[in-house]
PDB file as gemmi writes it, atoms N, CA and C in Angstrom:
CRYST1    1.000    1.000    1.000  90.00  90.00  90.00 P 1                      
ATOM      1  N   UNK A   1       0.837  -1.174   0.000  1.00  0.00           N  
ATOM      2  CA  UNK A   1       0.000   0.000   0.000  1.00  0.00           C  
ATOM      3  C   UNK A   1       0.884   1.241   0.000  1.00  0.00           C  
ATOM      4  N   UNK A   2       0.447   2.259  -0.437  1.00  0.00           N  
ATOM      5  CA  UNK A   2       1.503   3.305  -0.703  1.00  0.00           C  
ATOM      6  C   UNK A   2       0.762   4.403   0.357  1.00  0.00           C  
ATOM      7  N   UNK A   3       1.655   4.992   0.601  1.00  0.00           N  
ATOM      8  CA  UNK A   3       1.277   6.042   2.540  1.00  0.00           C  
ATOM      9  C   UNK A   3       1.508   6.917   2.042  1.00  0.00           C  
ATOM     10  N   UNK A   4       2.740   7.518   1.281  1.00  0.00           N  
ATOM     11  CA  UNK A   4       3.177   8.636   1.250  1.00  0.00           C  
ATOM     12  C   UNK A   4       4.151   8.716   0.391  1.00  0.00           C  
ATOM     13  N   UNK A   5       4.635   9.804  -0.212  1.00  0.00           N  
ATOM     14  CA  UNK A   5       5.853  10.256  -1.302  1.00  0.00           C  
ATOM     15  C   UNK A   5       6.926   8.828  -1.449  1.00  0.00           C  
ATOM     16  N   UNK A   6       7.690   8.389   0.251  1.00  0.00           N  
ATOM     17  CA  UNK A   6       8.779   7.605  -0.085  1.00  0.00           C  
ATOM     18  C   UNK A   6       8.594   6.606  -0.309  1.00  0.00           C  
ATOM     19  N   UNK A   7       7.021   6.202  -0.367  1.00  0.00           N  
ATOM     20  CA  UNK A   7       6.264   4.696  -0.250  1.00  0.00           C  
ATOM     21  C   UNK A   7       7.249   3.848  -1.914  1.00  0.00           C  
ATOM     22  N   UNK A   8       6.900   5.105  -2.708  1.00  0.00           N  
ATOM     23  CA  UNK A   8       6.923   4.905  -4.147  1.00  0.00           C  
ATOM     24  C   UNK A   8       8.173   4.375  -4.330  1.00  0.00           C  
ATOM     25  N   UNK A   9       9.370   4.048  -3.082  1.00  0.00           N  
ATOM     26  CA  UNK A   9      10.678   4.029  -3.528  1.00  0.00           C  
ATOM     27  C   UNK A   9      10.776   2.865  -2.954  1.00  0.00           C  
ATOM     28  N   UNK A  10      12.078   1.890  -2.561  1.00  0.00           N  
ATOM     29  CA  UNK A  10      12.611   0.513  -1.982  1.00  0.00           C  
ATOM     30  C   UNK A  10      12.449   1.298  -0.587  1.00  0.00           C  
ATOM     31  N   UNK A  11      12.083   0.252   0.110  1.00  0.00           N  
ATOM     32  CA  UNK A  11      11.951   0.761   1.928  1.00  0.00           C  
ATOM     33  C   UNK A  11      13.367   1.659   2.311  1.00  0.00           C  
ATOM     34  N   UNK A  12      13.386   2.855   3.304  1.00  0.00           N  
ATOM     35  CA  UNK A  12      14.747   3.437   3.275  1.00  0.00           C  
ATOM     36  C   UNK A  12      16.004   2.677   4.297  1.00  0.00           C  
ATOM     37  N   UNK A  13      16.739   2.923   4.411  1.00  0.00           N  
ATOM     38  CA  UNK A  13      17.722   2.395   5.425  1.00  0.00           C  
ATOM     39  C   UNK A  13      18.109   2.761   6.621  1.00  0.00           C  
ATOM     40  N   UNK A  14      18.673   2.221   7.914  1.00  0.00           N  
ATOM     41  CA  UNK A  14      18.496   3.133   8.974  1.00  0.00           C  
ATOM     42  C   UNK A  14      19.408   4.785   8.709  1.00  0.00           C  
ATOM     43  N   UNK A  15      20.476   4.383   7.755  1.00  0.00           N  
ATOM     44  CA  UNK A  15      21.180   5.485   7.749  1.00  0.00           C  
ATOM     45  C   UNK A  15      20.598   6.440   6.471  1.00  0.00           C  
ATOM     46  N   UNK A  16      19.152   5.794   5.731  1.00  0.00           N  
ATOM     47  CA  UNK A  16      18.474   7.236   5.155  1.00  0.00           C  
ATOM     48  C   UNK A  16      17.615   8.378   5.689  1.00  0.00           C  
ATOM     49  N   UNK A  17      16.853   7.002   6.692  1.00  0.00           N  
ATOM     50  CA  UNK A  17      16.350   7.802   8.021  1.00  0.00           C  
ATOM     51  C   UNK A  17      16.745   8.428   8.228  1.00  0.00           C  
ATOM     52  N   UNK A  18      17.641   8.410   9.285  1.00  0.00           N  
ATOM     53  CA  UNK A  18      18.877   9.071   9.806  1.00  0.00           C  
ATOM     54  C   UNK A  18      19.242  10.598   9.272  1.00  0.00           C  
ATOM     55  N   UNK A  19      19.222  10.450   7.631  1.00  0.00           N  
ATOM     56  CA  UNK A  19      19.443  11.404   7.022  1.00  0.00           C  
ATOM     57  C   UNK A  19      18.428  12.462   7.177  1.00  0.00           C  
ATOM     58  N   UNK A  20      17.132  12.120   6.549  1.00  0.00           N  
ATOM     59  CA  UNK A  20      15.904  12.665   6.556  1.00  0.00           C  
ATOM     60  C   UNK A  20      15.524  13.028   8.300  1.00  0.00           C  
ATOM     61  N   UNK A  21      16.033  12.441   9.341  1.00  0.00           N  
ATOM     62  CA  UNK A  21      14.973  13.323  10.330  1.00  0.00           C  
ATOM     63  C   UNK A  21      16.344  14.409  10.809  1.00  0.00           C  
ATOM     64  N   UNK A  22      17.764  14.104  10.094  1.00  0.00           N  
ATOM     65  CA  UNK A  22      18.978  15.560  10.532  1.00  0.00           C  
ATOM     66  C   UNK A  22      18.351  16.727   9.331  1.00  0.00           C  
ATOM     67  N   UNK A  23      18.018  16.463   8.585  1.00  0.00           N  
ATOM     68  CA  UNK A  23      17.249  17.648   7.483  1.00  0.00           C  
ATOM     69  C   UNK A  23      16.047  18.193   8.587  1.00  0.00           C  
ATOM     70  N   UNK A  24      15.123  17.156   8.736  1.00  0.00           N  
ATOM     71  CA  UNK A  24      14.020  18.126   9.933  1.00  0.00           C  
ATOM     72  C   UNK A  24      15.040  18.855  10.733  1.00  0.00           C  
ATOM     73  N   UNK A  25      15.424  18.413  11.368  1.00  0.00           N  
ATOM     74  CA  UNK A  25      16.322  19.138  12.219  1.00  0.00           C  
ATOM     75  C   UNK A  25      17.115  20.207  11.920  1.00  0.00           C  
ATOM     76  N   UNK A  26      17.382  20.209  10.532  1.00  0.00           N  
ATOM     77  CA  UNK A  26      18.240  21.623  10.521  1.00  0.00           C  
ATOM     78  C   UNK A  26      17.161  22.250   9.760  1.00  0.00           C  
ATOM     79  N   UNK A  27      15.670  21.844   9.648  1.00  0.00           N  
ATOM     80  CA  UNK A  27      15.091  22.976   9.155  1.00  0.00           C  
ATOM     81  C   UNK A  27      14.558  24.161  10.059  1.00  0.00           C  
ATOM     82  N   UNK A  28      14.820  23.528  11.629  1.00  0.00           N  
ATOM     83  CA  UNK A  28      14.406  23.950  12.769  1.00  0.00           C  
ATOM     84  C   UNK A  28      12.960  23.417  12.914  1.00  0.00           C  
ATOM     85  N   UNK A  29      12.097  22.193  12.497  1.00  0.00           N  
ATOM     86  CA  UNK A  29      10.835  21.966  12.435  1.00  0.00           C  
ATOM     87  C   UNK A  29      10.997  20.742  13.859  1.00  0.00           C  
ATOM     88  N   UNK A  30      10.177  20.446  14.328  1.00  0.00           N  
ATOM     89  CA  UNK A  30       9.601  19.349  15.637  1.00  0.00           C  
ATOM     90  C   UNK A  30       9.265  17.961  15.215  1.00  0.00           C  
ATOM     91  N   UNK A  31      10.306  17.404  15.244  1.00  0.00           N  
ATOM     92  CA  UNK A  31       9.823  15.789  14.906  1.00  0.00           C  
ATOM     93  C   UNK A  31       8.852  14.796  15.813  1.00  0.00           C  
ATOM     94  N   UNK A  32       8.094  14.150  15.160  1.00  0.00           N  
ATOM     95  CA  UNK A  32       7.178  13.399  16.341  1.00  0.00           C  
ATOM     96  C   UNK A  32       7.139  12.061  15.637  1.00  0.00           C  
ATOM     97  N   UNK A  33       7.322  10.691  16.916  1.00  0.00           N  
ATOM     98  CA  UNK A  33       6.947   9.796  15.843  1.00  0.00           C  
ATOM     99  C   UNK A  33       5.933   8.998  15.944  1.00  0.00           C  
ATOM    100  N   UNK A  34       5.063   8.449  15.361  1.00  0.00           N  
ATOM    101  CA  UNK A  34       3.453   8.151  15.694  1.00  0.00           C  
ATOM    102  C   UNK A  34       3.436   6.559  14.797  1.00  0.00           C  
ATOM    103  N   UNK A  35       2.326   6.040  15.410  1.00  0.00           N  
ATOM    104  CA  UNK A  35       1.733   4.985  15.002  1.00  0.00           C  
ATOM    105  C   UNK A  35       0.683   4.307  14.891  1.00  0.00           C  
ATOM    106  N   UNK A  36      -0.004   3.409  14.036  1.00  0.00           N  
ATOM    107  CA  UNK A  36      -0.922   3.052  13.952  1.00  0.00           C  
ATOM    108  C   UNK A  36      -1.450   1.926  13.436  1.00  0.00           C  
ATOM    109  N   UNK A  37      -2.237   0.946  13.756  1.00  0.00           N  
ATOM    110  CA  UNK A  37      -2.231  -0.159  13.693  1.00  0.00           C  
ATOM    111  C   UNK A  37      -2.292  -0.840  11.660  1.00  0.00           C  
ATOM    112  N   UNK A  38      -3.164   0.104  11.099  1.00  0.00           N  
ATOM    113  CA  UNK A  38      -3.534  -0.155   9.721  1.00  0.00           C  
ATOM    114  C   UNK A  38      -3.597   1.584   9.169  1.00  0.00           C  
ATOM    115  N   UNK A  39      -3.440   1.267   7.963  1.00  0.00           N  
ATOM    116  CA  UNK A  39      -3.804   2.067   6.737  1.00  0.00           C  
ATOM    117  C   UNK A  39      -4.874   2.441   6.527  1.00  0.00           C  
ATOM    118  N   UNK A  40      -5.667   2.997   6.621  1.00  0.00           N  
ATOM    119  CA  UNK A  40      -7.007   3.273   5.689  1.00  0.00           C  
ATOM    120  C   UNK A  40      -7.367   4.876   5.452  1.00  0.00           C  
ATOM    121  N   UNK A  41      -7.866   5.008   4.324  1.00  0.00           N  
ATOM    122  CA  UNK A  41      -7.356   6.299   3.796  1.00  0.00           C  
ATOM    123  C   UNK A  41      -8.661   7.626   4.246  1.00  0.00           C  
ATOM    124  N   UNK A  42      -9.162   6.600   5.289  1.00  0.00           N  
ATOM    125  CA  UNK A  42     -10.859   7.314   5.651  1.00  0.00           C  
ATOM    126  C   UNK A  42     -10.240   7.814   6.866  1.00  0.00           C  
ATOM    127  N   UNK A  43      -9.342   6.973   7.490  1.00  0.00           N  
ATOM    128  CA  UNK A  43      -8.896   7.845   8.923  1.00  0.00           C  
ATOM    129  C   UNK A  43      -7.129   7.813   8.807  1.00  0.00           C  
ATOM    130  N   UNK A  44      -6.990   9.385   9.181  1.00  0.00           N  
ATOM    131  CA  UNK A  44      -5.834   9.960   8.672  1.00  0.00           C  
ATOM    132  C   UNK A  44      -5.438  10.348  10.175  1.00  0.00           C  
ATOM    133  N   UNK A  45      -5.877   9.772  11.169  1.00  0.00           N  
ATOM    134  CA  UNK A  45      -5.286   9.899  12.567  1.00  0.00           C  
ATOM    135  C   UNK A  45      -4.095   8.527  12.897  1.00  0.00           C  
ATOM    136  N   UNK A  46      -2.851   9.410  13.443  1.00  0.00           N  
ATOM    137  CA  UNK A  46      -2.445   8.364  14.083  1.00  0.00           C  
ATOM    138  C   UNK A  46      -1.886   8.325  15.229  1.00  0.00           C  
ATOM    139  N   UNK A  47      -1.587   7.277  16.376  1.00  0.00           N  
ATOM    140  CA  UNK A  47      -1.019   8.000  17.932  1.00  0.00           C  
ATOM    141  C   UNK A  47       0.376   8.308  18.149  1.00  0.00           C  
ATOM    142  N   UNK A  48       0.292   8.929  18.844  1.00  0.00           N  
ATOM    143  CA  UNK A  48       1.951   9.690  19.017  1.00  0.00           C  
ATOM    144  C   UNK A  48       2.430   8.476  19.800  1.00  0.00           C  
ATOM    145  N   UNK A  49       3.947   8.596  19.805  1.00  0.00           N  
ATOM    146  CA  UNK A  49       4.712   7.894  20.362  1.00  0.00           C  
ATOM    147  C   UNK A  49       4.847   8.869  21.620  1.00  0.00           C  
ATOM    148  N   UNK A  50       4.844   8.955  22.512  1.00  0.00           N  
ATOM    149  CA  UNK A  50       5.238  10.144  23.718  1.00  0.00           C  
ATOM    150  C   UNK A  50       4.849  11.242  23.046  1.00  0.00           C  
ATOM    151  N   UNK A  51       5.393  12.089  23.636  1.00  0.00           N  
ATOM    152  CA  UNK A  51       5.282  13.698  22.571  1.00  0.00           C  
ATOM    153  C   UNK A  51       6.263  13.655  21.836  1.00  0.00           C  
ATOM    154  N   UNK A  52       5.920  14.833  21.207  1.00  0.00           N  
ATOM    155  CA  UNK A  52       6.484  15.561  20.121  1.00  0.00           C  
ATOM    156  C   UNK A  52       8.173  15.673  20.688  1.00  0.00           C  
ATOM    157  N   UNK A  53       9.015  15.846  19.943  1.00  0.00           N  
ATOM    158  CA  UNK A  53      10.709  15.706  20.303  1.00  0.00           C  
ATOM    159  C   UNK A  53      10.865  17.571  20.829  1.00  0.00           C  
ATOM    160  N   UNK A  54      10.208  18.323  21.291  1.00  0.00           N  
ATOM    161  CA  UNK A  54      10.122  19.555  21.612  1.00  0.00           C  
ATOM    162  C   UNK A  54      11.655  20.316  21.433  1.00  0.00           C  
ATOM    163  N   UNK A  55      12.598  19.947  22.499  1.00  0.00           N  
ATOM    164  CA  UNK A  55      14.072  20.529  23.229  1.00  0.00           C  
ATOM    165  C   UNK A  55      15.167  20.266  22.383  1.00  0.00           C  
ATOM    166  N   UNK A  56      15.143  20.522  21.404  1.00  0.00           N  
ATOM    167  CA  UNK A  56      16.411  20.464  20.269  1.00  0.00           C  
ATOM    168  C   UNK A  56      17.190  19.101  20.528  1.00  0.00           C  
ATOM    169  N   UNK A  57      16.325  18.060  19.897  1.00  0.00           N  
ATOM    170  CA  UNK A  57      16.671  16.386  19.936  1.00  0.00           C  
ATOM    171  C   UNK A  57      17.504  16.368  18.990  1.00  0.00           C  
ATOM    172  N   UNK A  58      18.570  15.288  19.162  1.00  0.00           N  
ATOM    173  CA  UNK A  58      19.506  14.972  18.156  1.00  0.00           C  
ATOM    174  C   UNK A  58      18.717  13.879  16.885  1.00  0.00           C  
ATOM    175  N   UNK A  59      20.070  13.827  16.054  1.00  0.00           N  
ATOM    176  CA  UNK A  59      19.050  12.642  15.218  1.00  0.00           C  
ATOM    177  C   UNK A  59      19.058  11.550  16.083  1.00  0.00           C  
ATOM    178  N   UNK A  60      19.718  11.287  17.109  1.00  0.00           N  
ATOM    179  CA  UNK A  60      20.202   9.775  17.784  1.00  0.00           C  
ATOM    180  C   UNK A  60      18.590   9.493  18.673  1.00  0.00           C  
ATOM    181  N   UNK A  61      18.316  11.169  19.379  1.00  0.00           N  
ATOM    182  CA  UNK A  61      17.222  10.997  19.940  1.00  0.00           C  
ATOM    183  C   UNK A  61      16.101  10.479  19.531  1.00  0.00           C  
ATOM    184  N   UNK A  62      15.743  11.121  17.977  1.00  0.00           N  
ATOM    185  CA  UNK A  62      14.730  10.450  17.127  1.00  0.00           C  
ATOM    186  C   UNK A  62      14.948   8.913  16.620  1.00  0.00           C  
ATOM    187  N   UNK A  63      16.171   9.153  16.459  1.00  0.00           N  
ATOM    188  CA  UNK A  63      16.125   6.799  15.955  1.00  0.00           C  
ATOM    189  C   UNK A  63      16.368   6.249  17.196  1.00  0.00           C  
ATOM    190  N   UNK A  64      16.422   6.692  18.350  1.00  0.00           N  
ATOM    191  CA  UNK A  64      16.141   5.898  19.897  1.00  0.00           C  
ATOM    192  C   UNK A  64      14.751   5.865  19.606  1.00  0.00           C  
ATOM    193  N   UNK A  65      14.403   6.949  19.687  1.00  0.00           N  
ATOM    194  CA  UNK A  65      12.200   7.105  20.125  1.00  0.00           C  
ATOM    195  C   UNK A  65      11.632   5.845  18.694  1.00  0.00           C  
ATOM    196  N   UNK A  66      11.981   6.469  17.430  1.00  0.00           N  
ATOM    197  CA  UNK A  66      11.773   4.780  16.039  1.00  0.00           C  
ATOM    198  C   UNK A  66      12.009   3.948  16.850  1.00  0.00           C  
ATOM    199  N   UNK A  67      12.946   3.727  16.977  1.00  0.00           N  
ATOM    200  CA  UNK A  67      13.320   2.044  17.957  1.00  0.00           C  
ATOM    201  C   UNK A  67      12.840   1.859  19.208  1.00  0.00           C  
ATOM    202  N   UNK A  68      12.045   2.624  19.870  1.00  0.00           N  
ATOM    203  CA  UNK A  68      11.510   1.772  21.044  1.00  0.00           C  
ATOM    204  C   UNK A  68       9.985   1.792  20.509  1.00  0.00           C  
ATOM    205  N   UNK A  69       9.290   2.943  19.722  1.00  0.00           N  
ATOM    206  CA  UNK A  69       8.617   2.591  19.408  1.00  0.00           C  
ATOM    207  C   UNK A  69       8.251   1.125  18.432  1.00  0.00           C  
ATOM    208  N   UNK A  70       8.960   1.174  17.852  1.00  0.00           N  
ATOM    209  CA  UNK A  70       9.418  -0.431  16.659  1.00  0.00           C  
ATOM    210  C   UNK A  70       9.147  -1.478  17.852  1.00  0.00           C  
ATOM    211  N   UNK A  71       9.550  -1.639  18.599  1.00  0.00           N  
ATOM    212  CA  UNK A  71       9.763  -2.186  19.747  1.00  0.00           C  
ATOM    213  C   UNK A  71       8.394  -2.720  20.590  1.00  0.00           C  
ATOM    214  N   UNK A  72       8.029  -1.770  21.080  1.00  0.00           N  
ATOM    215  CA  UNK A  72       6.821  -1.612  21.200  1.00  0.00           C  
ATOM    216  C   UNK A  72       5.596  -2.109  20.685  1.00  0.00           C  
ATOM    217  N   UNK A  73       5.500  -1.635  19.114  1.00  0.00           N  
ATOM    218  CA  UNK A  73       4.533  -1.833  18.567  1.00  0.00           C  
ATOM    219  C   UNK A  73       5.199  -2.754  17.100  1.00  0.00           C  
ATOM    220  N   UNK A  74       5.976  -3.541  17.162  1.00  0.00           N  
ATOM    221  CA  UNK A  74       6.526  -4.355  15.892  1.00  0.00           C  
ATOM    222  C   UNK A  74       5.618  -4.970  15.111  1.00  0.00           C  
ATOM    223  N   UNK A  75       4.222  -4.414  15.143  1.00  0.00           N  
ATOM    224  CA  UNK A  75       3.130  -5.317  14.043  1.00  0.00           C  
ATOM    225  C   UNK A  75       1.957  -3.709  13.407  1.00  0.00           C  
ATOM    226  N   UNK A  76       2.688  -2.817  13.986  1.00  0.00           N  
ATOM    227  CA  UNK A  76       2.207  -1.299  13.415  1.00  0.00           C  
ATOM    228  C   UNK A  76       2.938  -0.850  12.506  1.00  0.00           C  
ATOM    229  N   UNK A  77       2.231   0.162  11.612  1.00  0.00           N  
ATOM    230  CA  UNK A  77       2.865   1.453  11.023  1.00  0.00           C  
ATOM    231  C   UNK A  77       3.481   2.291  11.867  1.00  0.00           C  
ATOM    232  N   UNK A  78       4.819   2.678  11.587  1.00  0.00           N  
ATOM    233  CA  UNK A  78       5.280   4.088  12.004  1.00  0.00           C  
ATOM    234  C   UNK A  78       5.954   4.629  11.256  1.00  0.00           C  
ATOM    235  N   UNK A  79       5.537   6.173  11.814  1.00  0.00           N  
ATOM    236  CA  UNK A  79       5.617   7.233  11.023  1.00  0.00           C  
ATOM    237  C   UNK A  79       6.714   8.713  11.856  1.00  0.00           C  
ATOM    238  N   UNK A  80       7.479   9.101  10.979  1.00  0.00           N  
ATOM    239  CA  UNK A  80       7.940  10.071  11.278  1.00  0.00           C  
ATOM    240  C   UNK A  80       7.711  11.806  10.993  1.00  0.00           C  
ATOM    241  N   UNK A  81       7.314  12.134  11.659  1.00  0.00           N  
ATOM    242  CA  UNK A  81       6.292  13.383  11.319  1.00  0.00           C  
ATOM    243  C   UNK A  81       7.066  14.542  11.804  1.00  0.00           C  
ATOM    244  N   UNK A  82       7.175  15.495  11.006  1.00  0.00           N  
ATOM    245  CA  UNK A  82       7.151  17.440  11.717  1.00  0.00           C  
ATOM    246  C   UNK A  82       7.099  18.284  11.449  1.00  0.00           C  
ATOM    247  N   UNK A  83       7.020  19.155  12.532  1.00  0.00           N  
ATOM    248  CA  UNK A  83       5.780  20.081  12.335  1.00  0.00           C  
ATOM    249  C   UNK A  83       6.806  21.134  12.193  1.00  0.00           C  
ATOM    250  N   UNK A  84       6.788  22.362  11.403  1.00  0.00           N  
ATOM    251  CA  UNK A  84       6.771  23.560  11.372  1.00  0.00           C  
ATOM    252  C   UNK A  84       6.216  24.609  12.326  1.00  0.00           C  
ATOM    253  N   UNK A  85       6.391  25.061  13.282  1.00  0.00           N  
ATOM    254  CA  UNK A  85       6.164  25.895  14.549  1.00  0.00           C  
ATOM    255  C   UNK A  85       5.975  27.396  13.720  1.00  0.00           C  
ATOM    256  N   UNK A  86       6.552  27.843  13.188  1.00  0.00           N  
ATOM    257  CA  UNK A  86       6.192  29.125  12.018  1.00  0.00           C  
ATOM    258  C   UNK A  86       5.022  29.078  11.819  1.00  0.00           C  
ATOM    259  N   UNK A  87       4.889  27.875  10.710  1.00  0.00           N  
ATOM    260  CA  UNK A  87       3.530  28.260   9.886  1.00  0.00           C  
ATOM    261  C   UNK A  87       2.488  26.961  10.208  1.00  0.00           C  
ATOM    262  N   UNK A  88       2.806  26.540  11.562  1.00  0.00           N  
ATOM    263  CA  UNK A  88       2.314  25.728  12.198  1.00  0.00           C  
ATOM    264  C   UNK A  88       1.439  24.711  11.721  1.00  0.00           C  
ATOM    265  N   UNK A  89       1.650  24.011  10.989  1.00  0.00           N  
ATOM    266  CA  UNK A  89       1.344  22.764  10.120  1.00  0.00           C  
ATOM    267  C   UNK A  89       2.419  22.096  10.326  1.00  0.00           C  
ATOM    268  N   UNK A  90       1.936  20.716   9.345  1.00  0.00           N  
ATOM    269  CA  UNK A  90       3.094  19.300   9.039  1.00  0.00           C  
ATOM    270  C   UNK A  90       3.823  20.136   7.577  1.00  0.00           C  
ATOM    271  N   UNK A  91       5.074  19.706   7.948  1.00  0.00           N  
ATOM    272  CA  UNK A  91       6.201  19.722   6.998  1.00  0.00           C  
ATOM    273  C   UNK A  91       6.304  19.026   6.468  1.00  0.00           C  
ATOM    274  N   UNK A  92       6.615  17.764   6.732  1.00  0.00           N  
ATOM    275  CA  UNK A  92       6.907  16.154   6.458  1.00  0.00           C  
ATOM    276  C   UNK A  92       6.326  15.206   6.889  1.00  0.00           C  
ATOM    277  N   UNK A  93       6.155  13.941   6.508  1.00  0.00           N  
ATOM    278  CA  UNK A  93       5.984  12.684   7.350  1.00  0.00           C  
ATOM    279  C   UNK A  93       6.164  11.542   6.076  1.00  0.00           C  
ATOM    280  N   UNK A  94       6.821  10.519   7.066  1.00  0.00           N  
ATOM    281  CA  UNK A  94       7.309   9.584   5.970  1.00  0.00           C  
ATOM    282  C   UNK A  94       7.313   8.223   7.427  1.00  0.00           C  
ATOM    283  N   UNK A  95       6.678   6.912   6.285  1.00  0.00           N  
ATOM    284  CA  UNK A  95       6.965   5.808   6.994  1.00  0.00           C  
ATOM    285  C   UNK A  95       8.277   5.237   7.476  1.00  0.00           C  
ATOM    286  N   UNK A  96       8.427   4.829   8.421  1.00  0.00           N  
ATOM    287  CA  UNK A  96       9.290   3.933   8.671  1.00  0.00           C  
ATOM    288  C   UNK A  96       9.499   2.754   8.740  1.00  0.00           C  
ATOM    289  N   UNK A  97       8.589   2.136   9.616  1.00  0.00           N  
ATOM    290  CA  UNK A  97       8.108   0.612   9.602  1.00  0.00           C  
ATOM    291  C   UNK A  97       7.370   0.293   9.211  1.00  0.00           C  
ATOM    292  N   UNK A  98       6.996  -0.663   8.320  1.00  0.00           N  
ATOM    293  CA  UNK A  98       5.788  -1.672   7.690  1.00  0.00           C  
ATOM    294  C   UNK A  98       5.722  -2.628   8.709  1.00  0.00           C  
ATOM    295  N   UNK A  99       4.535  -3.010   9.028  1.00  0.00           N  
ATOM    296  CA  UNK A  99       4.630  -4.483   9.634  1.00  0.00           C  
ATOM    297  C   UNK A  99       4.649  -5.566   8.676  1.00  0.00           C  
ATOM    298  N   UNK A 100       5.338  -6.778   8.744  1.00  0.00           N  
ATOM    299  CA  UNK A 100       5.235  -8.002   7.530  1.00  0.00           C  
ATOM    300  C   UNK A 100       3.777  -8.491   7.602  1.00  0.00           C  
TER     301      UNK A 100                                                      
END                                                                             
């Protein structure tokens, strides 16, 4: 099933991740990472992992919070999401985990 923009590509790697949430980060935007049990395109809600990464998180902080969430929930979607505090909307969000 395709979620979003990177769906369209080969699943990314931990070190593309990696890449993509140090770009949030130097855009100055709030990463959050959320999850949810299924796909369906009628409900576009999904639950946060803790809060939002607020206090100027590293990338290490965000692929700790992926990985315990992964952890956690290893038969969910997760998603890496953030927000723009400016113009206070979503910037980004891109999957991370598929469940098999």
């Amino acid at each position: 099933m395709k979620t979003e923009t990177f769906s369209y590509l080969p699943s990314m790697s931990r070190e593309q991740i990696a890449r993509q949430v140090a770009y949030i980060l130097n855009q100055g935007w709030m990463p959050v990472v959320e999850h949810r049990e299924r796909i369906d395109p009628a409900q576009t809600y999904w639950h946060w992992w803790k809060l939002p990464l607020f206090r100027s998180p590293t990338v290490q902080d965000v692929m700790d919070a992926i990985d315990a969430c992964r952890a956690a929930h290893p038969d969910e979607y997760i998603q890496v999401s953030a927000f723009d505090r400016v113009r206070q909307g979503q910037a980004q969000s891109f999957v991370v985990h598929r469940p098999e």
